[in-house]
C-alpha positions as CSV (number, residue, x, y, z in Angstrom):
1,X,0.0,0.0,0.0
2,X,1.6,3.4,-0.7
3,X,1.9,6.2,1.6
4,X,-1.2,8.2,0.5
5,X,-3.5,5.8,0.3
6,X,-2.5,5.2,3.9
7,X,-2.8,8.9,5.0
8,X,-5.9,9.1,3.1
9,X,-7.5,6.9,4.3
10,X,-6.4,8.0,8.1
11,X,-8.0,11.3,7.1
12,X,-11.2,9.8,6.0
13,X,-11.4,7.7,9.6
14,X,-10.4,11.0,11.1
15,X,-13.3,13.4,9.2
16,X,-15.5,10.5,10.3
17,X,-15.4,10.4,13.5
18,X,-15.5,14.3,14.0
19,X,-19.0,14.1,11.4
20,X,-20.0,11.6,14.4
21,X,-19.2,13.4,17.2
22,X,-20.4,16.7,16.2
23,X,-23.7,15.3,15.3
24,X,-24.0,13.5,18.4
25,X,-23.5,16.7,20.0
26,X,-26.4,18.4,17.7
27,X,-28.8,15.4,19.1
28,X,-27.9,16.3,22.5
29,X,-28.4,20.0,22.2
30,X,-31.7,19.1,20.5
31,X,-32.5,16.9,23.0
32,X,-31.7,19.7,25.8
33,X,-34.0,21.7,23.6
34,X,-36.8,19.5,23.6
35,X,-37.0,18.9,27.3
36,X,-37.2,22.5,27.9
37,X,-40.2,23.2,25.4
38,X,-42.0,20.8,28.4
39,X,-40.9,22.6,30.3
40,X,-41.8,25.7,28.7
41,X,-45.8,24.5,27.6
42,X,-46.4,23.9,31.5
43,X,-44.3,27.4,32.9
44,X,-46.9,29.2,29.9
45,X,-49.8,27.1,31.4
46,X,-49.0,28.3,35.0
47,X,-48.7,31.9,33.9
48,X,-52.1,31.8,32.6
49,X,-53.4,30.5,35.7
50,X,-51.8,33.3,37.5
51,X,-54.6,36.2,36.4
52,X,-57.3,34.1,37.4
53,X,-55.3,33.4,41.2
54,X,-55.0,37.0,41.2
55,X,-58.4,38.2,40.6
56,X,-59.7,35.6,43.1
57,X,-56.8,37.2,46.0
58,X,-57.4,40.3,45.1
59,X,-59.9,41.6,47.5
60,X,-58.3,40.0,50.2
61,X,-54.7,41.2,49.5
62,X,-55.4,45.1,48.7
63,X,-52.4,46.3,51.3
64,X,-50.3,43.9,49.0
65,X,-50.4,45.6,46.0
66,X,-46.7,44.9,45.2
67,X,-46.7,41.4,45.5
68,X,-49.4,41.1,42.9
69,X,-47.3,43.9,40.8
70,X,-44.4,41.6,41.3
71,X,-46.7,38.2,39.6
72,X,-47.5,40.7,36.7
73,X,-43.6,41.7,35.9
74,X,-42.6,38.2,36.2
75,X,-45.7,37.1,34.2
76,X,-45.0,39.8,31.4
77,X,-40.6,38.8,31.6
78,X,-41.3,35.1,30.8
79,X,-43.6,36.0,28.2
80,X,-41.0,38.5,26.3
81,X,-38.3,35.9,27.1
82,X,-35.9,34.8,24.6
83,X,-33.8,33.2,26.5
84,X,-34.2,29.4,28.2
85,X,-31.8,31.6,30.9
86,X,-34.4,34.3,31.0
87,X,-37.7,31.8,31.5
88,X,-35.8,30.3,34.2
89,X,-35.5,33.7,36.1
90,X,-39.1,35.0,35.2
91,X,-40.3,31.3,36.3
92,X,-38.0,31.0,39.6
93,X,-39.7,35.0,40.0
94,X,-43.2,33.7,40.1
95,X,-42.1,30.9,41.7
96,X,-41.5,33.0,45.5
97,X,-44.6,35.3,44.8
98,X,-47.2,32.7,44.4
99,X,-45.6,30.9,48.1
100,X,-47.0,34.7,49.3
101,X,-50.4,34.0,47.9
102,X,-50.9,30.8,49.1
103,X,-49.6,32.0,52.6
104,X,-52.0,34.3,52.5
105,X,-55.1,31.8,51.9
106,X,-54.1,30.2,55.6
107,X,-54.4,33.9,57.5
108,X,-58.1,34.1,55.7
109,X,-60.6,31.2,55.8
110,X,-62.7,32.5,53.9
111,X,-59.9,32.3,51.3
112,X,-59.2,29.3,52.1
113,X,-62.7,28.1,51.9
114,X,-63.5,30.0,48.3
115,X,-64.6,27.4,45.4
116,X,-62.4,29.1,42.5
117,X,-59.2,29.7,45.1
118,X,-59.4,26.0,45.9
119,X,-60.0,25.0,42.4
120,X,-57.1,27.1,40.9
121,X,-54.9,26.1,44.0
122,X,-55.3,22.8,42.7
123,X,-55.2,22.9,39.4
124,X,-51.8,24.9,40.3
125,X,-50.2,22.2,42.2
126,X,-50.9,19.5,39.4
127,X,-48.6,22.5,36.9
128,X,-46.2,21.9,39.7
129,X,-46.1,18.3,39.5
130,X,-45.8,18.3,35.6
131,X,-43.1,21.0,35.7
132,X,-41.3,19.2,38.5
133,X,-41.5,16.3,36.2
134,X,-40.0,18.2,33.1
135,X,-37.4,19.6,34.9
136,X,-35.5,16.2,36.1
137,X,-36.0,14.9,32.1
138,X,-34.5,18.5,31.0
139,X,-31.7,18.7,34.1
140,X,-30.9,15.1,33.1
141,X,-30.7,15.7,29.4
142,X,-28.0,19.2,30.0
143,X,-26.0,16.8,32.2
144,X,-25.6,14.5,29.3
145,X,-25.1,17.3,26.5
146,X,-22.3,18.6,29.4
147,X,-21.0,15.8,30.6
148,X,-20.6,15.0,26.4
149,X,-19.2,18.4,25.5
150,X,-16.6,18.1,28.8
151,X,-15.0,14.7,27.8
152,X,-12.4,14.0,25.5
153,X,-11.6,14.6,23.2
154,X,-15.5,15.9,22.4
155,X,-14.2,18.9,24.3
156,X,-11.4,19.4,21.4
157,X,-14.2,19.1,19.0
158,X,-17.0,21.1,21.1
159,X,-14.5,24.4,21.3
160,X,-14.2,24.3,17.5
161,X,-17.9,24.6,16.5
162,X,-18.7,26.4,19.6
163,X,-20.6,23.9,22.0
164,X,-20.9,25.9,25.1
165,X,-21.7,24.3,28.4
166,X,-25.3,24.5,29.4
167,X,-26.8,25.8,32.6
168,X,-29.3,23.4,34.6
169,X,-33.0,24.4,35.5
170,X,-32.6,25.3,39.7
171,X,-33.3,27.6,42.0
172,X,-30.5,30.4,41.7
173,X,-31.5,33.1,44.2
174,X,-31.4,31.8,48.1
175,X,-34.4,34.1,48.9
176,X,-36.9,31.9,46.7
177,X,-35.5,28.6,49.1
178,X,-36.7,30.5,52.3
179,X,-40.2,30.0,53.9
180,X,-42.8,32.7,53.2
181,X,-44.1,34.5,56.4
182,X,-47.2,36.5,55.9
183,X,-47.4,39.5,58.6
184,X,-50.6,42.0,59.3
């Protein structure tokens, strides 16, 4: 065999393998993608819920004007969002106001006890169940595309067509983690 077949066909293995592992990594990003437009279809679903908890709260919670202000903005951010990043901050936003409102329901029984607060209060934790849900399948699927894009020599290949790690779906500020104390 001469010498160019055997480089050539080196260089053919070679351009293989990096037409393999690149679109392994496309299927992984894709994948990463996918989990978060589950994500995404139940965060939409609990911001549309949001108006009608509001409008059911809102007699009771008139002194708390910018709590409600604060559902709104975060309601308004995730629905301009661009980003997966920016969802996750309009989401984890909503996220600590919506522990207020639900705080609230246990200083007013008559809260408590309305039909359509119930109602929404539960169809609000079964959101949270699905979402929940969607975020392991998309935290498990960026762990993969990372853990992918961090070996190598994918890494080698990753930095040459611009694979960036990806961030996970959590809770990023400590002040959504803490318990929500109502105070009159």
């Amino acid at each position: 065999m001469s010498t160019w077949l055997i480089v050539l066909i080196v260089l053919i293995v070679i351009a293989w393998i990096l037409v393999m592992k690149y679109n392994w990594m496309i299927s992984l990003r894709n994948k990463r993608e996918q989990a978060f437009g589950d994500i995404d279809v139940q965060l939409k679903l609990r911001f549309d819920l949001v108006p009608n908890l509001i409008n059911t709260v809102k007699w009771y919670a008139k002194h708390e004007q910018e709590t409600l202000n604060q559902i709104v903005e975060a309601r308004n951010l995730y629905q301009n969002a661009k980003s997966i990043d920016s969802k996750v901050a309009a989401s984890n936003m909503l996220s600590g106001a919506l522990g207020w409102i639900f705080a609230l329901a246990e200083s007013y029984p008559d809260l408590k006890a309305n039909t359509n607060f119930v109602e929404l209060q539960r169809e609000l934790s079964d959101i949270e169940n699905k979402i929940a849900a969607a975020r392991r399948f998309f935290n498990a699927a960026t762990t993969e595309y990372n853990t992918y894009i961090q070996m190598f020599p994918n890494n080698i290949i990753a930095k040459m067509f611009g694979f960036k790690e990806a961030e996970l779906f959590k809770i990023e500020d400590d002040k959504e983690k803490e318990v929500v104390k109502v105070e009159f």
